[in-house]
C-alpha positions in Angstrom: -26.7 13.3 8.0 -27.2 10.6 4.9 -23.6 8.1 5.9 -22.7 4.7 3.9 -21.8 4.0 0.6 -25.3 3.6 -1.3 -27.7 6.4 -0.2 -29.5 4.4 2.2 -31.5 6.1 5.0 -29.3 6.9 8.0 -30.4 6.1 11.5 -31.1 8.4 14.1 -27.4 7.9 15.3 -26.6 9.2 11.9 -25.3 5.8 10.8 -26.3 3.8 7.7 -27.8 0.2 7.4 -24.7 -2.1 6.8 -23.7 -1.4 2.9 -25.1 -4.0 0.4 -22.3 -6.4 -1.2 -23.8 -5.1 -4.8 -22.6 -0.8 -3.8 -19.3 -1.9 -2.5 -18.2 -3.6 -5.2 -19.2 -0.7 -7.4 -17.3 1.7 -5.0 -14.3 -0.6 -5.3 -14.8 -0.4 -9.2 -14.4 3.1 -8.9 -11.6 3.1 -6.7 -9.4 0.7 -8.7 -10.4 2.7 -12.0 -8.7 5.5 -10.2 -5.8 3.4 -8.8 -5.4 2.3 -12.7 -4.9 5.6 -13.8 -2.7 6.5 -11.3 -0.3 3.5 -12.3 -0.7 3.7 -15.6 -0.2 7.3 -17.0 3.5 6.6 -17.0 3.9 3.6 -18.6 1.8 4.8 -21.5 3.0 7.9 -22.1 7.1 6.8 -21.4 6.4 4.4 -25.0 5.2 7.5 -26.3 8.4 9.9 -25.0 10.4 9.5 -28.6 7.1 10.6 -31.0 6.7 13.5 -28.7 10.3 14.8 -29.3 10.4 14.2 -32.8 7.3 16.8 -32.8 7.8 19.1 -29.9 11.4 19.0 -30.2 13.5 20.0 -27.3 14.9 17.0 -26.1 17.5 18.5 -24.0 13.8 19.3 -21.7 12.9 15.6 -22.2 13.8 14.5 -18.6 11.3 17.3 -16.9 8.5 15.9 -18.3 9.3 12.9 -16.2 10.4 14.5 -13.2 7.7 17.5 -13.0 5.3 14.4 -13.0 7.3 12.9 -10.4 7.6 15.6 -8.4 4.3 17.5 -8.4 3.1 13.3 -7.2 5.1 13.2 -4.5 5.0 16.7 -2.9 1.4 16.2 -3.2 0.8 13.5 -1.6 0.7 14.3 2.5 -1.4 16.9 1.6 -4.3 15.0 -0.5 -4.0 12.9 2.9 -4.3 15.8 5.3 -7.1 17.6 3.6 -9.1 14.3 3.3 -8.9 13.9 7.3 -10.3 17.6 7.7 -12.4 18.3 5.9 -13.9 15.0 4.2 -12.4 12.3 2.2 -15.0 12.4 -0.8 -14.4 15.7 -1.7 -10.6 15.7 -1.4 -10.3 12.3 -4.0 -12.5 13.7 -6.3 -11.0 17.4 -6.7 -7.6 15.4 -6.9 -9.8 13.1 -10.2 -10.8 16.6 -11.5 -7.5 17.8 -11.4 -5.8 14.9 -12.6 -8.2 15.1 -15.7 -7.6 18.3 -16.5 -3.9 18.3 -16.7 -4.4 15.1 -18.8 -6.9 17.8 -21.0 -4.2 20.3 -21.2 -0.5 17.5 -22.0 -2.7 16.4 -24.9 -3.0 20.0 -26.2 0.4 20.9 -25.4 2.3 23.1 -28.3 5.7 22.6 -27.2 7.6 21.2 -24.5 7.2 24.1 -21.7 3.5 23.1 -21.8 3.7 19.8 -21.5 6.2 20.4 -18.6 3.7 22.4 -16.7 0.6 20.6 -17.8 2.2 17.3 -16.4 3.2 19.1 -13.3 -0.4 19.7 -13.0 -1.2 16.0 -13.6 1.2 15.1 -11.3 -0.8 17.3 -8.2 -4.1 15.2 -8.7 -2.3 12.1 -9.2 -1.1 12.5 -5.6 -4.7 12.4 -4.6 -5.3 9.5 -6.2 -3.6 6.8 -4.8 -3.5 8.5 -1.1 -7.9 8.7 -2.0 -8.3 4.7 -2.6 -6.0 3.7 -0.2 -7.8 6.4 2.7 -11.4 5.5 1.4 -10.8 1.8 1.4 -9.5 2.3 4.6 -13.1 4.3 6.2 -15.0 1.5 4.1 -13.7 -2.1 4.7 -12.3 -3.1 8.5 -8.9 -3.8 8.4 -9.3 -8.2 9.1 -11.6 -7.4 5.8 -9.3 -5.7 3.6 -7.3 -8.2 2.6 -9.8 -9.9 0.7 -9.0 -7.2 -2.2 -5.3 -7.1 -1.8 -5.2 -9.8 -5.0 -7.7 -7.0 -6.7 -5.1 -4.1 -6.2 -2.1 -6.1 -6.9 -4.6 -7.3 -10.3 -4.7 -3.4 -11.2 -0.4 -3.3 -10.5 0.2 -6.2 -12.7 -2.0 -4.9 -15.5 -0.5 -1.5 -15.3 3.0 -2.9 -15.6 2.4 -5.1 -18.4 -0.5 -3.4 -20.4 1.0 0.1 -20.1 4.1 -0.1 -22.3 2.0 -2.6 -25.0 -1.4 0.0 -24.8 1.0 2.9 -24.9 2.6 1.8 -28.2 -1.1 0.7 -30.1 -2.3 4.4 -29.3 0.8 6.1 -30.3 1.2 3.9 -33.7 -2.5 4.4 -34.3 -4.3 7.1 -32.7 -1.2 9.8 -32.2 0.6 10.7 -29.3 -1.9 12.9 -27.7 -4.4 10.3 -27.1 -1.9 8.8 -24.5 -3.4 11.6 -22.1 -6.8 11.4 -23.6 -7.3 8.2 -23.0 -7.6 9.2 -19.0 -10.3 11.4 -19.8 -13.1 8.5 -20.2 -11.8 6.4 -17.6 -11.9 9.5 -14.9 -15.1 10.4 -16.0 -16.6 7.0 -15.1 -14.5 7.0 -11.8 -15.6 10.4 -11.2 -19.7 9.4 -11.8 -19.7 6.4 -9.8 -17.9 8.2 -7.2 -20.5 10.9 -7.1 -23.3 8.9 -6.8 -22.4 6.0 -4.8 -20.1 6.8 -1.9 -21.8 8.6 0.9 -19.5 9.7 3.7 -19.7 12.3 6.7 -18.9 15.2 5.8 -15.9 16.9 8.0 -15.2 21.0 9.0 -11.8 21.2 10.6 -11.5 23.7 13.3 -8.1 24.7 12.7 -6.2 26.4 9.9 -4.4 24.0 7.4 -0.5 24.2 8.2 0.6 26.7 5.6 4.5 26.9 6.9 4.9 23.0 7.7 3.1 21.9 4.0 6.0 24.7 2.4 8.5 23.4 4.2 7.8 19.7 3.6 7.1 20.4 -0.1 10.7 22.1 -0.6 12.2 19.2 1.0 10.9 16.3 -0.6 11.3 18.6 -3.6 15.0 18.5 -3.0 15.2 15.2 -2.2 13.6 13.7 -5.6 15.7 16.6 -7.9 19.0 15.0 -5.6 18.0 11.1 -6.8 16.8 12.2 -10.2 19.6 14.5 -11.1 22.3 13.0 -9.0 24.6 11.3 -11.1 23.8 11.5 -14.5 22.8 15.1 -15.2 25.4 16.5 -12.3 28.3 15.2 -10.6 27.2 13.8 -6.8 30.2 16.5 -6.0 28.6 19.4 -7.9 27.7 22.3 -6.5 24.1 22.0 -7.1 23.5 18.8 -5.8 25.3 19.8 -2.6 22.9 22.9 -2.6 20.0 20.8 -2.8 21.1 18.2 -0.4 21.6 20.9 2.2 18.3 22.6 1.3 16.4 19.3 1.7 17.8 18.6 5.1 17.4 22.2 6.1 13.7 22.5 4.6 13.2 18.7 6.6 14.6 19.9 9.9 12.2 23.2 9.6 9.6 20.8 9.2 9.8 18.4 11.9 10.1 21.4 14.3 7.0 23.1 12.9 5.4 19.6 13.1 5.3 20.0 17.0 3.9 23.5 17.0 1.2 23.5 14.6 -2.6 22.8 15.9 -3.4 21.1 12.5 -0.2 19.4 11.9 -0.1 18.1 8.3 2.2 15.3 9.2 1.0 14.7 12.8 4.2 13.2 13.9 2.5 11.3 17.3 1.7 8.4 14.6 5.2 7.3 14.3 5.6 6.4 18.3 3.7 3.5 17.0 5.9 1.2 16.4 4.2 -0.5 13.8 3.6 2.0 11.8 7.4 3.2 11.9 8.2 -0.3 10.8 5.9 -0.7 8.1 6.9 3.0 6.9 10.9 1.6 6.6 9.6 -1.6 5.0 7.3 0.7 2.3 10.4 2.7 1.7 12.7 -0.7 1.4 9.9 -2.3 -1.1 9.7 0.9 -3.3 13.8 1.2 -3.7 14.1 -2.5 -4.1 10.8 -2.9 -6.5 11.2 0.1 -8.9 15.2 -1.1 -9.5 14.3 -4.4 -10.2 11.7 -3.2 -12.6 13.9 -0.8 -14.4 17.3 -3.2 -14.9 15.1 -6.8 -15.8 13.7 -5.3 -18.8 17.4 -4.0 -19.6 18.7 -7.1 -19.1 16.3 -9.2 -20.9 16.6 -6.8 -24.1 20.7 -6.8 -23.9 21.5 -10.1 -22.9 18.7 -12.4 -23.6 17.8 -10.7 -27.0 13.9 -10.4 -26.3 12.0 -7.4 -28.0 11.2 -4.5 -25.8 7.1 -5.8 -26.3 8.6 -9.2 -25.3 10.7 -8.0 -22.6 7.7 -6.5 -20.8 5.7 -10.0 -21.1 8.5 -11.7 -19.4 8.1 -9.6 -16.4 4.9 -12.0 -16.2 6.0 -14.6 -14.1 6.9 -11.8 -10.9 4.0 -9.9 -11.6 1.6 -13.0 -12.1 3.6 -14.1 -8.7 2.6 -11.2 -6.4 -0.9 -10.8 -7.5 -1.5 -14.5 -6.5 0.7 -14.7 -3.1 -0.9 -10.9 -2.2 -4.4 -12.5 -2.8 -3.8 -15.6 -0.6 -1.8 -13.6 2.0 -5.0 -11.4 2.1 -7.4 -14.6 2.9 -5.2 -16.1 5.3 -5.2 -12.5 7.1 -9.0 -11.8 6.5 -9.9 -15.9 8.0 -7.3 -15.5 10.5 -6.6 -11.9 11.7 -3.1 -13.1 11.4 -0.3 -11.0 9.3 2.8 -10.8 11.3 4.3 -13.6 9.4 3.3 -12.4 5.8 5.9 -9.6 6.0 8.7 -11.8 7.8 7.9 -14.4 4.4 8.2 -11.2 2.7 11.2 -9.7 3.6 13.1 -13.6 3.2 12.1 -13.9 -0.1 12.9 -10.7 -1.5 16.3 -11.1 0.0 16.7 -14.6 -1.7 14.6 -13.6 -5.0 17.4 -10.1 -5.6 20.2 -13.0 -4.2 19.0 -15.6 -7.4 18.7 -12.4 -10.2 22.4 -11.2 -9.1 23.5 -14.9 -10.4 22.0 -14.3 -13.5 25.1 -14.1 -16.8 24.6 -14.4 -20.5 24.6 -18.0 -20.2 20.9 -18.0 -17.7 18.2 -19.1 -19.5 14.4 -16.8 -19.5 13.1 -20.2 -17.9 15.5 -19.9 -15.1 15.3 -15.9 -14.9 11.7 -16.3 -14.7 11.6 -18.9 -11.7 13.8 -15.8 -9.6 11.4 -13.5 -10.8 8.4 -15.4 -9.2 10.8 -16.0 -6.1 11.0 -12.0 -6.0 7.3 -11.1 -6.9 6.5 -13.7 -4.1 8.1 -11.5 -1.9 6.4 -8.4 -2.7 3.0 -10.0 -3.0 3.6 -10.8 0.7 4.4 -7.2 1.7 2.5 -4.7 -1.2 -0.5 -4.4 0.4 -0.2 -5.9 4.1 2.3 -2.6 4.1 -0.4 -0.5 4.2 -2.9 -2.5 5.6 -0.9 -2.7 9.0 -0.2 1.2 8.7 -3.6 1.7 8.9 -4.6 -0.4 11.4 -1.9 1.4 13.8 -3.8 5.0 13.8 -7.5 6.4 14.5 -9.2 6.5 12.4 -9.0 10.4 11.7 -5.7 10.2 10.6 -6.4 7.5 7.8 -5.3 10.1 5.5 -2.2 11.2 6.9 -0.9 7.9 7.9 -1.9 6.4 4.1 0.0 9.7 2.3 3.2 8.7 4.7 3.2 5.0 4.0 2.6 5.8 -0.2 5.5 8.7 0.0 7.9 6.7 1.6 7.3 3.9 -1.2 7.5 6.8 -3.3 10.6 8.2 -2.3 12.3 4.6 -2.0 11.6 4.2 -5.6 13.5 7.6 -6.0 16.6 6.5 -4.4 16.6 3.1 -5.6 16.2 3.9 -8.8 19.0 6.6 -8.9 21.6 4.4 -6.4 21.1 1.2 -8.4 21.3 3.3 -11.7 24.4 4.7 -10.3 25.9 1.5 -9.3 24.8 -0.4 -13.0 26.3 2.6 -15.3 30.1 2.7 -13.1 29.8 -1.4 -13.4 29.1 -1.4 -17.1 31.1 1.2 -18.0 34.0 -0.6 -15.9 33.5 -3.7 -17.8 33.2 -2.2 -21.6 36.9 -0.6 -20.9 38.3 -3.5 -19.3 37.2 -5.7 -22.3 37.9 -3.8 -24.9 41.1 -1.6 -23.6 41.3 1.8 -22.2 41.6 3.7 -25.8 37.7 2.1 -26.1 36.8 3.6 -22.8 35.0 6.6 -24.4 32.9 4.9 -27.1 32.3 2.3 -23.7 31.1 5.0 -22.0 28.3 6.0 -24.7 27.2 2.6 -25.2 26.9 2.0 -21.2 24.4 4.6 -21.4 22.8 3.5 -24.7 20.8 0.6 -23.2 20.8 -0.9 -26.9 18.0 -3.0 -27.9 18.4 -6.4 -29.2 17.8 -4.6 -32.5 20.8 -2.3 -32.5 23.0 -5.0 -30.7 22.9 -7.2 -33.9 24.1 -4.2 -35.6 27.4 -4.3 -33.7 30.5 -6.1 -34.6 31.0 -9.2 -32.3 33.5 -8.2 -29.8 31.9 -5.0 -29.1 28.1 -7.2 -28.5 29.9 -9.5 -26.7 31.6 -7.4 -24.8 28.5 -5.0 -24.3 26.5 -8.4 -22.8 28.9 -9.3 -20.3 29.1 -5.0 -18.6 24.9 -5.5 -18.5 25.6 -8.7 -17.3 28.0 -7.5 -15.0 25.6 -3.9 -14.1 22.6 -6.3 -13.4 24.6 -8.5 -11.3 25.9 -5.2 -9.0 22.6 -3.7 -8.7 20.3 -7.0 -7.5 23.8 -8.1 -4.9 22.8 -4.5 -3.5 19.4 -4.9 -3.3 19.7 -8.2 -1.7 22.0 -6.6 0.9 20.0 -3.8 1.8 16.7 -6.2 1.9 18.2 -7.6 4.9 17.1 -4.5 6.7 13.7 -5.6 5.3 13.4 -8.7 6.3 14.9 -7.4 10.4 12.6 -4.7 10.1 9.1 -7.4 9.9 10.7 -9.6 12.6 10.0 -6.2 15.2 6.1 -6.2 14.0 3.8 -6.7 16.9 1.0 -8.6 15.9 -1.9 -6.5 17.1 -5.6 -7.5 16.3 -7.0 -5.7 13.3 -10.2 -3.5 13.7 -13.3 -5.4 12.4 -13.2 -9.2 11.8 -15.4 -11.3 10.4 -19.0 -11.5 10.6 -18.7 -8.5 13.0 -17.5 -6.3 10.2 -20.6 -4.6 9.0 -21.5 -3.4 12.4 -17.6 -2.4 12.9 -17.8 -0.4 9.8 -21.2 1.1 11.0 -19.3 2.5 14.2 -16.2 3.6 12.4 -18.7 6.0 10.4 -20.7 7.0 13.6 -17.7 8.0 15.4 -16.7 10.2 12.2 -20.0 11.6 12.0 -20.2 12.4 16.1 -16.6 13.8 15.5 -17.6 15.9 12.8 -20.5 17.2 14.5 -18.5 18.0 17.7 -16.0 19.9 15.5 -18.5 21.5 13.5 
């Protein structure tokens, strides 16, 4: 059985010679191709969102092609992890590339906006794969005391997302039409998918038992229900309505079900005996804490930064610089220290304390604060994530076997996932009531329904100038006021972040140092001798 990463000839234990430096930096190549695409889709194809209506029409649909994106990802995503652990990790990231791809193929085809619902729905299945297939296959490849030598290269791909997404999104629209937004993933797979292919070697897996039909149903419909509760909760329905109550009830239901089947099945796709770990239930809450607290910040800085400080929506994502530039740099030493050292407990303690003090700093921000000083909170905040990002999942992994790789990198990216869910629709609630609040009390109750609209205008500093002055002043101070609620909250609940790392027991990571080749080498051999005692 051929093992490794570059082809090489296996030994008779059915293990490869070490990898050469040269194949695992083209693996990683791949991987963070795929992680890119991944991130990015979004970003682009969000700048794209208003040229798509004015030709598909039927904006009162606009939201689902968001949210069947959304949802498809994270329903997705514990089973891309599951499948990878039975029945072989190479085969399960690229089907989820293939699939991703072709529902990129299909959105740029769409004819009207029920296509490009589904088609994104499909895009959104293999782009649950993707993430859950780096992190997993990154996790077989490099021993954990190793890994965090390419933390600063995954925070790199992050960064560059973030930033490059909205500015490439708008170029492609402007120039090359809206439908090269999904094209453009076609090329980049394709050389993710090729290197793939013919570079990473792995052992191949046959499960013995059945995949877990019932539990995978009933976790789908529940985290279903959960994301339609944050995305619709709110602003399309009333937290009171009937429908959200339905679906609140159905997710807890579906969840319950779940857990119970859980500790039946043979082949469990969530195989709960991971989270006695402590660690790994502590890094899952912090993952969860970093998502709701991350994704808010990202949506309401822009927002603020447009509204108050007057920068243009291009400039507004450049700003964001100095917390992105911030985390990529503090997740790259963090990952040094922790590769030289073998020491991470205090990386997520710095963490959590600096994401408490960075949201602290941003909830100070009026329209008197200055970019220079909102961009010195940002780098206090994107400190803070550097520091947890990737040692998140790093310390995840290093608290299960190494068959459940999969399983216990889908948990750790859905409960970022579903923290970005909630914190984006309770900080969304909390900045709409706050501006809205503020619009009537400034400019009198028989304003409070033209307040209302603009609350939920998020005007540019385009249309602000447009305004008459009391109305733009008064529209500056609710952001000011919105922004200010949602980053006191955040800073609150980081608290539990930052308690949370202080309960992380500092166990040594699998792997270190010059012993890390020949760790790898047994990792894969104990695969390999697991597969062959399953086959």
């Amino acid at each position: 059985m051929a093992t490794g990463i570059s082809g090489e000839k296996a030994t008779e234990a059915g293990v490869s010679e070490a990898p050469q430096p040269r194949s695992v930096r083209v693996v990683l190549l791949a991987l963070m191709i795929a992680m890119l695409l991944a991130m990015l889709d979004n970003m682009i194809v969000n700048t794209a969102m208003p040229t798509i209506v004015g030709e598909l029409g039927g904006l009162e649909h606009l939201s689902w092609v968001v949210t069947a994106y959304t949802l498809a990802t994270a329903a997705s995503t514990p089973i891309w992890g599951k499948l990878g652990d039975m029945y072989g990790r190479k085969g399960a990231f690229l089907t989820s590339i293939a699939i991703f791809l072709l529902g990129s193929a299909l959105s740029g085809m769409a004819q009207d906006m029920t296509q490009l619902i589904g088609f994104r729905a499909v895009q959104g299945l293999g782009a649950g794969g993707l993430m859950v297939g780096v992190m997993a296959i990154i996790g077989d490849l490099i021993p954990p005391r190793d890994r965090g030598k390419y933390q600063g290269m995954m925070a790199g791909v992050m960064a560059l997302a973030m930033i490059g997404g909205p500015l490439v999104g708008g170029a492609i629209t402007d120039h090359l039409g809206w439908r090269w937004t999904f094209y453009i993933n076609i090329p980049l797979g394709a050389v993710a998918l090729t290197m793939v292919t013919a570079v990473l070697h792995l052992p191949k897996k046959r499960a013995r038992g059945r995949i877990d039909y019932l539990g995978t149903v009933l976790l789908t419909v529940g985290i279903t229900s959960i994301v339609l509760v944050t995305t619709w909760g709110g602003s399309q329905y009333a937290w009171s309505s009937a429908i959200i109550m339905e679906l609140i009830a159905l997710g807890v239901a579906a969840i319950v079900g779940f857990l119970f089947v859980e500790t039946k099945a043979a082949e469990p796709i969530v195989p709960l005996h991971i989270f006695r770990n402590r660690n790994f239930s502590l890094m899952s809450g912090i993952g969860f804490l970093t998502g709701f607290v991350m994704f808010g910040a990202m949506l309401f800085l822009p927002l603020y930064q447009q509204s108050v400080q007057g920068a243009s929506a291009t400039n507004s994502g450049l700003l964001l610089l100095p917390m992105l530039l911030s985390m990529m740099v503090v997740s790259l030493i963090a990952g040094r220290v922790t590769t030289n050292s073998g020491k991470y407990k205090i990386f997520p303690i710095l963490g959590g304390a600096l994401v408490v003090v960075g949201l602290f700093l941003l909830s100070t921000m009026d329209t008197t604060t200055t970019r220079l000083m909102s961009g010195v909170y940002m780098a206090v905040l994107g400190a803070g994530m550097g520091f947890l990002m990737q040692i998140t999942m790093l310390v995840a992994q290093n608290s299960v076997e190494m068959k459940d790789m999969g399983v216990a990198s889908s948990s750790t990216t859905l409960f970022r996932t579903l923290g970005s869910s909630f914190g984006v629709s309770i900080m969304g609630a909390i900045f709409t009531n706050r501006v809205g609040d503020e619009m009537t009390r400034r400019l009198g109750s028989a304003a409070s329904a033209g307040a209302g609209k603009l609350a939920s205008a998020q005007l540019d500093a385009t249309h602000l100038a447009k305004l008459p002055a009391p109305v733009r002043e008064a529209y500056q101070y609710a952001v000011s006021s919105g922004t200010h609620g949602t980053f006191l909250v955040g800073s609150v609940i980081s608290v539990a972040m930052f308690v949370a790392a202080l309960f992380v027991k500092e166990v040594p990571l699998r792997g270190s140092g010059p012993e890390a080749p020949k760790a790898m080498a047994d990792s894969v051999e104990a695969d390999a001798v697991r597969s062959e005692q399953i086959a």
